[in-house]
C-alpha positions in Angstrom: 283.1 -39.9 18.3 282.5 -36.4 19.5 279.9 -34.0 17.7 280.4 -30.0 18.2 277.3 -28.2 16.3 277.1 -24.2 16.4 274.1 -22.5 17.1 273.7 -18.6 16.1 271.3 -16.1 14.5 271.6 -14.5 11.3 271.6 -10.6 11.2 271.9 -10.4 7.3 272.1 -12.5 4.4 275.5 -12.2 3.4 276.8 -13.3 6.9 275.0 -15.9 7.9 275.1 -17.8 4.7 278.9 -17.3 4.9 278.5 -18.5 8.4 276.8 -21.4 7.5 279.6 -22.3 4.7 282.3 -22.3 7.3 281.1 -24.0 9.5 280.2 -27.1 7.1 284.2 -26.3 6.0 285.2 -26.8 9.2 283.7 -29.9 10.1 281.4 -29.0 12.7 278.2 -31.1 12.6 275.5 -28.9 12.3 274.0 -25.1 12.5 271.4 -24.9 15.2 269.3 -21.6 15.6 267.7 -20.3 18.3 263.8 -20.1 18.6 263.0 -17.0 20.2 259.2 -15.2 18.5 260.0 -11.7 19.0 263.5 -11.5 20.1 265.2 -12.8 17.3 264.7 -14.5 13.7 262.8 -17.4 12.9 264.5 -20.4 13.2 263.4 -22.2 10.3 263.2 -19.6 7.7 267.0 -19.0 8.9 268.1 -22.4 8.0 265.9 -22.8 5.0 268.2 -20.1 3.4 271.6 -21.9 5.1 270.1 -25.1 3.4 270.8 -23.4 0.1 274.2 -23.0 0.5 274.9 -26.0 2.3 275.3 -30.4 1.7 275.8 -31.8 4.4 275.2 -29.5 7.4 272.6 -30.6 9.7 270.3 -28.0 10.7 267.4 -27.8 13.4 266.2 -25.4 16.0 268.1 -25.0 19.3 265.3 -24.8 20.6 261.8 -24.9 19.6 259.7 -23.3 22.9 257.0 -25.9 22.9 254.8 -23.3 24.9 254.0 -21.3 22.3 254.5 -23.2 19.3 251.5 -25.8 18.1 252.3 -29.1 17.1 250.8 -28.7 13.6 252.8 -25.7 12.5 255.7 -26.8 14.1 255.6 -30.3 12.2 255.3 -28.3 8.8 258.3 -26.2 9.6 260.7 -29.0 10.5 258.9 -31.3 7.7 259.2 -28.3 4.7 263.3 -27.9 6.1 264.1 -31.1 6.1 262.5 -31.5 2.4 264.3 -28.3 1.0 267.5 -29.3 2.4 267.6 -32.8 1.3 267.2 -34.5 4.7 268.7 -32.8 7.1 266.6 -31.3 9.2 266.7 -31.9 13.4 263.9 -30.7 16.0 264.9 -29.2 19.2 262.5 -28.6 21.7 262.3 -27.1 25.1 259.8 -26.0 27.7 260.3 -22.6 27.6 261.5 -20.2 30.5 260.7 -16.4 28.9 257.2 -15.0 30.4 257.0 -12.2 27.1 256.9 -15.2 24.8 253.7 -16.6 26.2 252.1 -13.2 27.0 252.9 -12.3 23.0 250.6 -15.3 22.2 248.2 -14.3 24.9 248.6 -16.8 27.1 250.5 -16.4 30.7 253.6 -18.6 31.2 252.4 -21.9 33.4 254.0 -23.4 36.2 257.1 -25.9 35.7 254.8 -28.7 36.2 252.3 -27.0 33.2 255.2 -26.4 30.7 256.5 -29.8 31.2 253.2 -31.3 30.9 252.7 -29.3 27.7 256.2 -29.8 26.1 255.9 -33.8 26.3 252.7 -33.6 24.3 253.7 -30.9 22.2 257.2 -33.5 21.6 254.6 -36.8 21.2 252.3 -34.9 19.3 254.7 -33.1 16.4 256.7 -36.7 16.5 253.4 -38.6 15.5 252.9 -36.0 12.8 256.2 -36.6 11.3 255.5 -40.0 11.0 252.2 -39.4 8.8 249.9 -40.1 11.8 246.7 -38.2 12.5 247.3 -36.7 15.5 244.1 -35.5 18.2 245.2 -34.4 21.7 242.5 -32.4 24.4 244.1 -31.8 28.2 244.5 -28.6 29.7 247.9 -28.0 28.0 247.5 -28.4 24.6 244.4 -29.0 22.1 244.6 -30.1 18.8 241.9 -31.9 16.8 242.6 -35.0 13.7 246.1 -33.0 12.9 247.7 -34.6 10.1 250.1 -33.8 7.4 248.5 -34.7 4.5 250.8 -33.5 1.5 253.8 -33.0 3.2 256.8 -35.7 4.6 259.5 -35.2 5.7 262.5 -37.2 3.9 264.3 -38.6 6.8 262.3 -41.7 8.4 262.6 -40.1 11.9 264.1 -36.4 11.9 266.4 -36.2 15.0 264.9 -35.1 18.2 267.0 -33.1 20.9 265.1 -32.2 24.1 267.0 -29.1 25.9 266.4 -29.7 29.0 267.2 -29.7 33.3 264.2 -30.6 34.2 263.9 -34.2 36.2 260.7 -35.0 34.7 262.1 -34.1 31.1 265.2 -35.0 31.8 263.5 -38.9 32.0 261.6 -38.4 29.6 264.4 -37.2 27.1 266.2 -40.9 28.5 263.5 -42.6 26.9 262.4 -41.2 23.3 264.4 -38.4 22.8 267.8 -39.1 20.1 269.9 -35.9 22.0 269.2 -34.9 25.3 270.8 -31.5 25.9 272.2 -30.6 28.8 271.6 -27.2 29.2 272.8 -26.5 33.4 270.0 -24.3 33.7 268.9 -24.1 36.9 265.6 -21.3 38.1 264.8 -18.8 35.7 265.9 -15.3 36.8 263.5 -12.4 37.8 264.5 -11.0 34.1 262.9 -13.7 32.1 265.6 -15.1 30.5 268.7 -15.5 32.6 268.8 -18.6 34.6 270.7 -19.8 37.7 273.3 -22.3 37.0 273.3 -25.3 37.6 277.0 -26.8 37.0 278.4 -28.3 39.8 279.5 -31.9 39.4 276.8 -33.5 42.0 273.8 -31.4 39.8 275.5 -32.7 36.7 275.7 -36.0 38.5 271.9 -35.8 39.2 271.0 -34.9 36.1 272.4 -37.4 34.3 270.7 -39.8 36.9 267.3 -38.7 35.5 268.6 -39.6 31.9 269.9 -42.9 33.0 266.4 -43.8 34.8 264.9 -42.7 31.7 266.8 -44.8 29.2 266.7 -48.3 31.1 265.0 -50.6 28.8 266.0 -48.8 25.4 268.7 -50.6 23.3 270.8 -47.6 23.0 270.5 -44.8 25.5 270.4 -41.0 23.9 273.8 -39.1 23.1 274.6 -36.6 25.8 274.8 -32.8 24.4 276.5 -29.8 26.2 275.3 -26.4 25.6 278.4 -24.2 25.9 278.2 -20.8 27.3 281.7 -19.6 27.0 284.6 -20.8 24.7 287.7 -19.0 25.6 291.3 -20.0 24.1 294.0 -18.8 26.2 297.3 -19.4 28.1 295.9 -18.1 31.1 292.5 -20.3 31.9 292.0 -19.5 35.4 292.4 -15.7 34.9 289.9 -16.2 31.9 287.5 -18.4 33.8 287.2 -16.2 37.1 284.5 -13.4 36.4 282.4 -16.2 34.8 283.2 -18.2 38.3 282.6 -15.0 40.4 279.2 -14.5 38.3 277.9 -17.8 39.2 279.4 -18.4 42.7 281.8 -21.1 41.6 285.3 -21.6 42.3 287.3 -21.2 39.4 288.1 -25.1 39.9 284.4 -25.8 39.8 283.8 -23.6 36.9 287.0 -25.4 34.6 285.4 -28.9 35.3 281.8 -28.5 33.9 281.2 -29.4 29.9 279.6 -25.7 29.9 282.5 -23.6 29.3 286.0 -24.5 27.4 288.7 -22.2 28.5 292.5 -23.1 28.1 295.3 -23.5 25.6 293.8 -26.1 22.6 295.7 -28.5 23.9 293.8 -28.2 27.7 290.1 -27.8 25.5 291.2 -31.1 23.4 291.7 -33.0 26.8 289.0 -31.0 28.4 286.5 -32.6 26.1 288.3 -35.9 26.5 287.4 -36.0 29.7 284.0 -34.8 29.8 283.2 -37.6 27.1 285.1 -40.3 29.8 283.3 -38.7 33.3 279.8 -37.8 31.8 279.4 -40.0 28.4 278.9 -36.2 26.7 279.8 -36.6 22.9 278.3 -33.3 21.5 278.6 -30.0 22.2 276.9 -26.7 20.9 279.0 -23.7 20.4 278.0 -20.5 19.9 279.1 -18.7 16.2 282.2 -16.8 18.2 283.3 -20.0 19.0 283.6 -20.9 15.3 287.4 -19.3 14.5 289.0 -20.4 17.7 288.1 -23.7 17.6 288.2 -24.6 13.8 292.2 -25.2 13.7 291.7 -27.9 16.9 288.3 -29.2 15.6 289.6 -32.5 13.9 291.2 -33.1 17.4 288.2 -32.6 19.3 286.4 -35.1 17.4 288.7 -37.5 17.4 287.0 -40.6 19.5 288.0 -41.6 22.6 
């Protein structure tokens, strides 16, 4: 079956808790927020108040930056959401790319191989916490000292955990523990701090999914495959839609239509776009953002429909 969850940020009240009933109306699988200190709302108060309005919409950060977060108060957060809202709760994590976020915290942003380093402990560590375990780490990365949550469970026996991710050495990683490894095509951070190049051809797709694959051998049942999607467009026109993005990223518009990162087309070409993406890649869930909510919600039973 094929999963499309929406991720977004509230602005005010009134919106985003009418956000969050539409998208439970219209089938979509879950509301994801984005986890940026500084730049935008907190995650988890955010979808502590779409929890109240809400029965059956997942909910979870999309995603956490394990840089600057700490285990401990990270753990509380996704174990106090998924208590309020009845079970529900998912974790999504990511190294972090923006240099402001750690410099806010007073810390300077790492090298890849330090923020990867970090973000698997961070991951181990705020897992083990979820399960009730006491939880001591000391490396260069992280440091935390008999962590434990001592009042507080969360309801589910293991709350879901998404790693967004392009990174080889998470990308294995995800293949082995993670429950959702999100593909998120992001190739090297831009000199901004928060633009990225892409990375969506069909042989870097191809090699990232290699990574997952290495990752998983051994498990009974690899992770499900996630898109992140940048653009959804409906129209009659898709390769006049699709070619500033292409131009952007030095794609061909061909290139640019092929990649689970964008949807552009008539419904019927985004029904058997995802069709396809599920049979090429194994990819059965996708996260659109909140304008992506009215186009799609009159095809949505069609996208989900299994293959």
């Amino acid at each position: 079956m094929v999963i499309f969850s929406v991720q977004a940020r509230p602005t005010d009240a009134a919106s985003w808790t009418d956000l969050a009933r539409r998208v439970e109306a219209a089938g979509f699988d879950a509301l994801l927020a984005a986890d940026h200190p500084g730049h935008g709302a907190s995650p988890f108060v955010s979808l502590a108040a779409a929890a109240a309005v809400t029965s059956t919409l997942g909910l979870g950060s999309y995603v956490s930056n394990a840089g600057v977060r700490e285990p401990i108060l990270l753990a509380t957060d996704v174990a106090t959401l998924d208590v309020v809202s009845g079970g529900r709760a998912r974790l999504g994590l990511g190294a972090g790319h923006t240099p402001a976020e750690w410099r806010a915290v007073g810390r300077e942003r790492p090298d890849v191989a330090g923020r990867v380093r970090r973000c698997v402990a961070v991951a181990e560590a705020v897992q083990a916490l979820l399960a009730g375990e006491e939880v001591t780490v000391d490396i260069p990365e992280l440091a935390a000292y008999a962590a434990r949550l001592t009042e507080l469970r969360p309801v589910q026996a293991r709350v879901p955990l998404t790693m967004g991710t392009a990174n080889s050495t998470l990308l294995r990683w995800a293949g082995a523990h993670a429950d959702v490894v999100g593909l998120t095509g992001f190739g090297r951070t831009l000199p901004d701090g928060h633009m990225h190049e892409a990375r969506w051809r069909a042989d870097q797709i191809e090699a990232q999914l290699a990574h997952v694959t290495a990752g998983a051998a051994g498990r009974d049942a690899p992770p499900a495959l996630e898109a992140l999607v940048q653009q959804v467009t409906v129209t009659d026109d898709a390769e006049a839609a699709a070619a500033p993005t292409a131009e952007r990223l030095g794609l061909t518009v061909a290139e640019l239509l092929a990649t689970p990162f964008v949807l552009i087309g008539t419904a019927d070409e985004i029904v058997t776009a995802v069709a396809h993406h599920q049979r090429r890649w194994g990819i059965t869930r996708f996260v659109v953002r909140e304008d992506a909510v009215a186009p799609l919600t009159p095809v949505l039973s069609r996208l989900t429909i299994a293959e």
